[in-house]
N, C-alpha and C positions, 0 to 999 in steps of 0.2 A: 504494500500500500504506500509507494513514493510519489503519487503524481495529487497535487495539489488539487486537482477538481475534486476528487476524493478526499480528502481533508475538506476541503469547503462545501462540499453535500454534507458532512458529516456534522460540519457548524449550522447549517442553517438547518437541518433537519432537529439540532439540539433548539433551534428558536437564538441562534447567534449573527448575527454579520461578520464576515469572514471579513476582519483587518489582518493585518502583518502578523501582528504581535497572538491574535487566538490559533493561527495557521502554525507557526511555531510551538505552540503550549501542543496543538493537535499533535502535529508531527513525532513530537516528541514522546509523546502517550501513545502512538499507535502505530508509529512506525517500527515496530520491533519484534523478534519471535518469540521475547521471554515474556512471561509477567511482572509486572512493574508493579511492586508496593511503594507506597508516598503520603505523607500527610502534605500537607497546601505548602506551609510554610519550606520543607524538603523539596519539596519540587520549585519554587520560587528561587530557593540556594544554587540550586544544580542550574535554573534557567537564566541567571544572573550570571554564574560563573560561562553558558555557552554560549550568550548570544553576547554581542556587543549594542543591541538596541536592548534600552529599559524595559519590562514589562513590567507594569505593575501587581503590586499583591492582591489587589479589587480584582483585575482582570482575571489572574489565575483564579482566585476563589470563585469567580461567579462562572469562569468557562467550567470548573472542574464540578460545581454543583449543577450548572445546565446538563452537562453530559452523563453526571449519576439521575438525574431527573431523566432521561431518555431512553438508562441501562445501559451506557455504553460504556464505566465504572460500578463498581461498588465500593461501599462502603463501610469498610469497618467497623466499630464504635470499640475503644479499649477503652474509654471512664467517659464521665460525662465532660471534660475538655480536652481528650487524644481522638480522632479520627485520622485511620487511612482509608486508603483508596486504592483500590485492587482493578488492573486491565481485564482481569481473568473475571470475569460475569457468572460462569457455569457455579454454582453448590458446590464449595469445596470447605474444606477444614483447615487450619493453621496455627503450625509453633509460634509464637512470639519471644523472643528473645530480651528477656527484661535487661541482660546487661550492654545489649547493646540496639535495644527498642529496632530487631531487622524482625520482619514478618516474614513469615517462610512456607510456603504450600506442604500444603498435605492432603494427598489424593482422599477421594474416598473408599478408594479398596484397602486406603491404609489404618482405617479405622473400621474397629467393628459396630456391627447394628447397635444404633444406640435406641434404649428403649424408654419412654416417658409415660408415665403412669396416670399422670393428674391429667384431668379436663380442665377445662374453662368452659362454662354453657358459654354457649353460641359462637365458639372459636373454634377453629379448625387451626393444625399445625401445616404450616406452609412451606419450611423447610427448617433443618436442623443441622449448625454450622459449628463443630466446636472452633475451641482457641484455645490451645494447652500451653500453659506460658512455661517457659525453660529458663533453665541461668545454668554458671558454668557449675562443675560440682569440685570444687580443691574448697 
């Protein structure tokens, strides 16, 4: 996905106008084979240190919240002020690295069925995502 019309369907399908500065955030987020974890402020670091044009921190946050708004991201929640943001969309599972805050995939054939007992009237469960946090063991 290197050709620029594709980044910019991809903006205006999120409800963006494709400037300089979102075609780059895009780029950056989906021009790649791995998955990409990032919290806003991580990704503002690394886009600061690549490009030689400013983006700003508004821009990243509102391009990176339009495109979890579309499913073209998800979003993590580690506490109620850590969010990342995952390229990989499919129901998947993840270590968290408490001493060095890296999120790290974890298939689902790598976890066993997990089972949940309680109801909630009139709630159904729509998917089931752990996060097993790790640190080193010395």
């Amino acid at each position: 996905m290197n050709n620029n019309s594709t980044f910019k369907e991809k903006l205006r399908l999120s409800g963006l106008r494709p400037t300089k500065q979102r075609i780059e955030i895009c780029k950056f987020l989906f021009n790649r084979r791995d998955t990409f974890h990032f919290t806003v402020g991580e990704l503002s670091k690394i886009l600061r240190k690549k490009n030689s044009e400013k983006i700003s921190l508004a821009t990243i946050y509102n391009t990176v919240h339009s495109f979890k708004k579309k499913g073209y991201l998800k979003e993590i929640s580690i506490n109620s002020d850590k969010s990342y943001f995952d390229t990989n969309t499919s129901d998947h599972h993840h270590f968290l690295d408490v001493n060095t805050n890296q999120l790290i995939d974890l298939k689902n054939n790598e976890v066993r069925k997990v089972s949940i007992k309680k109801k909630i009237p009139g709630k159904k469960i729509k998917s089931i995502e752990v996060l097993v946090k790790i640190e080193n063991d010395n």
